[in-house]
C-alpha positions as CSV (number, residue, x, y, z in Angstrom):
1,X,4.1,6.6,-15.9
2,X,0.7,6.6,-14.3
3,X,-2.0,9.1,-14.8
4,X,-1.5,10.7,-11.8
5,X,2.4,11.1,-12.6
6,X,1.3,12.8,-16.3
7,X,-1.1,15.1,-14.6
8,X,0.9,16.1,-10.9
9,X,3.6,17.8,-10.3
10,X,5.1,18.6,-6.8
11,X,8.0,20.3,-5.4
12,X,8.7,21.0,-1.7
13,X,10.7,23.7,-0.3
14,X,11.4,24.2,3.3
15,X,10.5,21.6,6.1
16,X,7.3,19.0,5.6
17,X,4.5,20.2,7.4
18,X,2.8,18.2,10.0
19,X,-0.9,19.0,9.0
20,X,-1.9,22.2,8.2
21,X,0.2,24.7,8.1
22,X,-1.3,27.4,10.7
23,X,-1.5,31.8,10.5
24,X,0.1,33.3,7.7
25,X,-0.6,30.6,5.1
26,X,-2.7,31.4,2.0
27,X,-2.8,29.7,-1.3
28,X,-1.7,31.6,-4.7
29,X,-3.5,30.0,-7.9
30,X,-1.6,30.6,-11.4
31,X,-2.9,29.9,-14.8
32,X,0.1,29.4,-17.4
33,X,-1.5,28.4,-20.4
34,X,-3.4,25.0,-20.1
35,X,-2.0,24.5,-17.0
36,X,-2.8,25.3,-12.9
37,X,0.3,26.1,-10.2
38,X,-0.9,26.5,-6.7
39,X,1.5,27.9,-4.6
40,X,1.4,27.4,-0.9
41,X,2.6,30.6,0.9
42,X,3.8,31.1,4.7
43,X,4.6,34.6,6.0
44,X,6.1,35.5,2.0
45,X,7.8,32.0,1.4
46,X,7.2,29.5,-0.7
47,X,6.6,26.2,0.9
48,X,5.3,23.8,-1.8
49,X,3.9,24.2,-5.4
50,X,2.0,22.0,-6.9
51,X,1.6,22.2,-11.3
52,X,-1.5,20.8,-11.9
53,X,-2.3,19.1,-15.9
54,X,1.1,19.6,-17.3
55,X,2.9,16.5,-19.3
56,X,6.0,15.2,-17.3
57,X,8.8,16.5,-16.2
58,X,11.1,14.0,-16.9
């Protein structure tokens, strides 16, 4: 697995957005441990979280 794939994690929920995702979006930063999630937020739901420098998933 690549770099990238050791150090990125991504999971979508809801549609894909076409660009950016317009009013009621803001971005929620988490710190578990050694680790960053950055939750994109639109009007209360979740639309994609990223976990930033954790090993893989799989």
């Amino acid at each position: 697995m690549s770099l990238l794939g050791r150090i990125l994690q991504e999971l979508l929920y809801g549609s894909p957005s076409e660009g950016a995702y317009g009013d009621g979006h803001r971005c929620v930063s988490l710190w578990p441990g050694d680790s960053m999630i950055v939750l994109d937020v639109v009007h209360d739901e979740i639309q994609f979280v990223e976990i930033l420098h954790r090993d893989s998933l799989s």
